[in-house]
N, C-alpha and C positions, 0 to 999 in steps of 0.2 A: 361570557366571551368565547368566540368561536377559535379554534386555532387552526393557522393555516399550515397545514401538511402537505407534502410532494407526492404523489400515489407513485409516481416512479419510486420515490426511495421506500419507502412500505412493502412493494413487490418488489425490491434489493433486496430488502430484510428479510424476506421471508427465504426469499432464493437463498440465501446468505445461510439463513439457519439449519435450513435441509440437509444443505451440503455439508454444512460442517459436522454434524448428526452421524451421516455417515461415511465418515470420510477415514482413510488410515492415515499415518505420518506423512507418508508424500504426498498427499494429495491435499491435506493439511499446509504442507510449506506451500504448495502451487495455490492453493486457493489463496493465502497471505500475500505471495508477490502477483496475484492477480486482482486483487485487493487495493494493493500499493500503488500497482502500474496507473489501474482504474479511476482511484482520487488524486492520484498528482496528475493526469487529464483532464479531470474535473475542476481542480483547483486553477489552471490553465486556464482553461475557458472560461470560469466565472469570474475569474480575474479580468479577463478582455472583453466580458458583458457587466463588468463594473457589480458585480452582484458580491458582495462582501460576506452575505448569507452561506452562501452555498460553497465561496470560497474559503471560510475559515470550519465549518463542515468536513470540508474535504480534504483540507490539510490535518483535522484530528482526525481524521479516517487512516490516513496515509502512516499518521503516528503509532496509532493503536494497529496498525499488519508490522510495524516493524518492530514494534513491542512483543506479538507474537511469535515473529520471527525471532528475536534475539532469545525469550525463554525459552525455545525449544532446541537452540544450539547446547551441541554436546562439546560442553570444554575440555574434555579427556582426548576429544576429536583432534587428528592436528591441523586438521582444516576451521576450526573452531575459532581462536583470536583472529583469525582472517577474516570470518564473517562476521564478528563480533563489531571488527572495526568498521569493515565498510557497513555495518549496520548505525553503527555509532555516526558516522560518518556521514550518513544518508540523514538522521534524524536533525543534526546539527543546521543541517544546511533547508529543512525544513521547519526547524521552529523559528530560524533565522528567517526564513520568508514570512516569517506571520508580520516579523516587522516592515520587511523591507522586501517585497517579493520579489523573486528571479526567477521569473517563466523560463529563460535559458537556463539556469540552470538544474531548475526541477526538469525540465525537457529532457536533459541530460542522464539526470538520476532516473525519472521513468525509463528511458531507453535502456540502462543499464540493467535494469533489473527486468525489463521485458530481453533483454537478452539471455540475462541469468534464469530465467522460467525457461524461455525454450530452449537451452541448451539442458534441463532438467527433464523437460518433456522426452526430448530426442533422446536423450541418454538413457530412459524408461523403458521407450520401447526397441533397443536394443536387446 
């Protein structure tokens, strides 16, 4: 039996691996909430082309960058319980969409963490 695979997500994956490969710590968090932004997107849209496939895909994509996200917080940091939470916060509200999804509100959480990236971008090249 043949298995039907996405050539788009294969050439994610590989772009995915590169980068991580060579990447330092910030550009490590920036790939994660690029990551994040990217499948709660995707989760979006395959939710509104009825594709359940690619929609629960993408929401364990979304899980596994704020997974990453959370083990690299420094809890000594005092910025640290703060990200902890809203990370805790984000995932809650994403495993709760597996049951019941809220495109508004993963809308929401995308936004916020695409805002959280580019405030990390611009703060860089500073």
């Amino acid at each position: 039996m043949l298995l039907h695979r996405d050539p788009s997500e294969a050439y994610r994956r590989v772009d995915f691996d590169a980068r991580v490969r060579g990447a330092d710590s910030r550009q490590l968090v920036d790939l994660c909430l690029e990551q994040l932004a990217g499948s709660l997107g995707r989760a979006i849209y395959a939710d509104s082309h009825r594709d359940n496939g690619a929609k629960s895909a993408a929401l364990t994509r979304s899980v596994a960058a704020l997974t990453a996200l959370e083990l690299g917080v420094d809890r000594s940091n005092p910025t640290g319980p703060a990200l902890l939470q809203l990370y805790q916060s984000a995932r809650a509200s994403i495993l709760d969409s597996v049951l019941r999804f809220d495109a508004p509100r993963l809308e929401q959480i995308r936004q916020d963490f695409i805002e959280i990236r580019q405030a990390l971008l611009s703060g860089s090249s500073n």
